[in-house]
N, C-alpha and C positions, 0 to 999 in steps of 0.2 A: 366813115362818119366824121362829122368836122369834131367830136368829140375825141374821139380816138387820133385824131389829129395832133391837138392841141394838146394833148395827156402826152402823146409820145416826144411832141418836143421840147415837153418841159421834165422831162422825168430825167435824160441823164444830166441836169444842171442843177436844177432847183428842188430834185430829192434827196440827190446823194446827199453827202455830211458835208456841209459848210467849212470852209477852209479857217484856220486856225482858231477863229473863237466861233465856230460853227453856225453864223450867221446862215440862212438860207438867202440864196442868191438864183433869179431869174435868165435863163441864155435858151439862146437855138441850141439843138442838140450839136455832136462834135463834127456831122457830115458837113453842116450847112452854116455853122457859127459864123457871124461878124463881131468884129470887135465893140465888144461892149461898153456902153453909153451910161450904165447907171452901177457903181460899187467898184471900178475901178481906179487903182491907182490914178495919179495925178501923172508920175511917169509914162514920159510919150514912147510907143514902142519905134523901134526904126523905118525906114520907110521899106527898105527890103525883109520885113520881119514875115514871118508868116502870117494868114489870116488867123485870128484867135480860132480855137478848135481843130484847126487843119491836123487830121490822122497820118500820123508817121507815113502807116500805107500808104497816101497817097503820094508819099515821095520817092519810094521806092520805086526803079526800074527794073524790068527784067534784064535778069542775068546775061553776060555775051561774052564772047569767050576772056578778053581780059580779066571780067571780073570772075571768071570762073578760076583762072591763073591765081589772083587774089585770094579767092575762100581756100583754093587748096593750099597758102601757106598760112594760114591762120586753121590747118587743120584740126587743132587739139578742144578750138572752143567751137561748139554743136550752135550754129544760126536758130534761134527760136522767132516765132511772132507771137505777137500778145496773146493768141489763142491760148497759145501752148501753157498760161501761166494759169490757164482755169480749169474746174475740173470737167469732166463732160455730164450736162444737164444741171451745172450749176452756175455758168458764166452766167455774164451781164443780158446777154441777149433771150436767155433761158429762164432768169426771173422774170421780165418784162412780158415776155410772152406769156408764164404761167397767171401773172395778176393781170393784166388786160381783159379779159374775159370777165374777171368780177369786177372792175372799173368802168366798163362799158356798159354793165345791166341796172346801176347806179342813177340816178337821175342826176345831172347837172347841181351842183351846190350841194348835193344832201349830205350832211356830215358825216355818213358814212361813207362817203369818197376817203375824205382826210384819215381814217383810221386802217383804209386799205390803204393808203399810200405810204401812210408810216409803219407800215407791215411792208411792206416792199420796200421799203427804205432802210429797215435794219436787218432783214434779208443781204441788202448790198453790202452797206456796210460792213455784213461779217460774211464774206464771199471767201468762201475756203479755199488757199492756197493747192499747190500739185506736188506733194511731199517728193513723186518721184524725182525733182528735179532737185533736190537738196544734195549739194555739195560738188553737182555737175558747172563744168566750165563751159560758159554761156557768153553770147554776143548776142546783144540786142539794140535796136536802132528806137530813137525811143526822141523826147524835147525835154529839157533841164526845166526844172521849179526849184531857184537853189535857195537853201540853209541856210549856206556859211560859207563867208568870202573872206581873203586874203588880199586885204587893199595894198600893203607892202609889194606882194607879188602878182597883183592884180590878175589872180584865178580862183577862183570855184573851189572850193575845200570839201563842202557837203550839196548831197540836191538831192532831190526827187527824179528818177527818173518815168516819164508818164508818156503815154499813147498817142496823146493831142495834146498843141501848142497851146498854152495858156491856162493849165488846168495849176488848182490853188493858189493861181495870182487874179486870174481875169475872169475864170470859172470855177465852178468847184470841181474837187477834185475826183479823178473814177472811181471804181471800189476800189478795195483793200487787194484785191488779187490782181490787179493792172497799177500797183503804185509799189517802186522798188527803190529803198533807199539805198544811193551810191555813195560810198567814200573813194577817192581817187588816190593812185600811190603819188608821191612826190615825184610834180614835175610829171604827173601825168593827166593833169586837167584842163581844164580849158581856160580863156582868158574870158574876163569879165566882159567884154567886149563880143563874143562870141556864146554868150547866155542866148542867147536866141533864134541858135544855128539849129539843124537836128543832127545828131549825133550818135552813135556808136559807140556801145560800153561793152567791152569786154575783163570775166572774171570768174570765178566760183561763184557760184548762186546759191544762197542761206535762205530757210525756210524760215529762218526764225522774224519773226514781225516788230516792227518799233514804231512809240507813237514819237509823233512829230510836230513842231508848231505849227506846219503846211494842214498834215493827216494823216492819217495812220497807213504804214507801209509793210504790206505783208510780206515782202522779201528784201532782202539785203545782197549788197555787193561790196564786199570791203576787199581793199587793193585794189580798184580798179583803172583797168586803161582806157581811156578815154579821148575820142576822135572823131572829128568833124565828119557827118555825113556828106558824101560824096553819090554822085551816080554811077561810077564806080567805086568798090570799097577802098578805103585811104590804107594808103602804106606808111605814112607818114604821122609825127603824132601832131594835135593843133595845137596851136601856138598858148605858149604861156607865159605869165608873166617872168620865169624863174630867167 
């Protein structure tokens, strides 16, 4: 139905929670996102940046033997994908499915839309982390939404690590269970200049959740290493101001 259309690709933008002072903000969903024309910064992204929304997924290659050589020395930290950070029948794809059906039987405009959609919205917003993975050393490929920058040493101090490009700058942000705040060790982050790259964070992964002026991040990674995604995985770390 063009209803069911229209509901699905405004629901992962313009339901979640509003990025820092919780503004609601309208976008394409993250498969199909362009860069956004209304609520975005004044700053121009680069011309080789990603399209706004573009899913990590879709940058990922399959594995081939070099980079098979690559994971087995980074053996100690377990490769996850975003799935891996939900529980099962409570991710994002599993709310949406569960409220659609009463969103659909709705008539167009009746204010009882708006009251199932803010049921579905704080549903998201408290999307319960996967405890099993607390205190597991984890590598995840993931797009920077950063904190806190180091203009001395022009790198990234704090960020968001998130699933699609431009999420609490240009979009609003995922849930709470697909947003992980990263701290980088010294000299292990990235250059201001490479904010826009996707990337590779490996580290211990903390269950414990912190709010943030971006959004709320249900997991953490402090010490982390940090490294320019590649189509093969990098050996090397990305460049830093230090």
């Amino acid at each position: 139905m063009m209803k069911t259309t229209i509901l699905l690709a405004i629901v992962l933008a313009s339901l979640l929670a509003a990025c820092g002072d919780k503004e609601t903000t309208t976008a394409t969903p993250a498969s199909t996102a362009q860069p956004a024309t209304m609520g975005t910064p004044n700053t121009a992204l680069p011309a080789d940046a990603p399209v706004v929304g573009t899913l990590i997924n879709s940058l990922i290659k399959p594995p081939d033997t070099e980079l098979a050589k690559l994971k087995a020395q980074n053996a100690e930290y377990k490769e996850l994908a975003w799935e891996d950070l939900e529980l099962p029948g409570q991710g994002l794809a599993d709310i949406m499915k569960k409220y659609q059906p009463q969103i659909d039987a709705i008539p167009e405009g009746d204010p009882k839309e708006n009251a199932v959609l803010e049921k579905m919205q704080a549903e998201l917003n408290n999307a319960p982390v996967n405890p099993a993975l607390n205190g597991k050393k984890v590598k995840l490929p993931g797009f920077v939404s950063p904190l806190e920058v180091d203009e001395k040493t022009d790198t990234v101090k704090e960020f968001l690590l998130v699933p699609f490009f431009g999420a609490c700058i240009h979009v609003p942000p995922p849930p709470v269970n697909q947003t992980i705040l990263v701290t980088p060790q010294s000299g292990k982050s990235i250059s201001m200049g490479d904010m826009y790259s996707p990337i590779w964070v490996y580290g211990t992964l903390s269950t414990t959740g912190k709010h943030t002026d971006l959004a709320d991040a249900g997991y953490q990674i402090n010490d982390a290493r940090v490294e320019i995604y590649e189509e093969t995985e990098p050996t090397t770390p990305a460049k830093t101001g230090n």
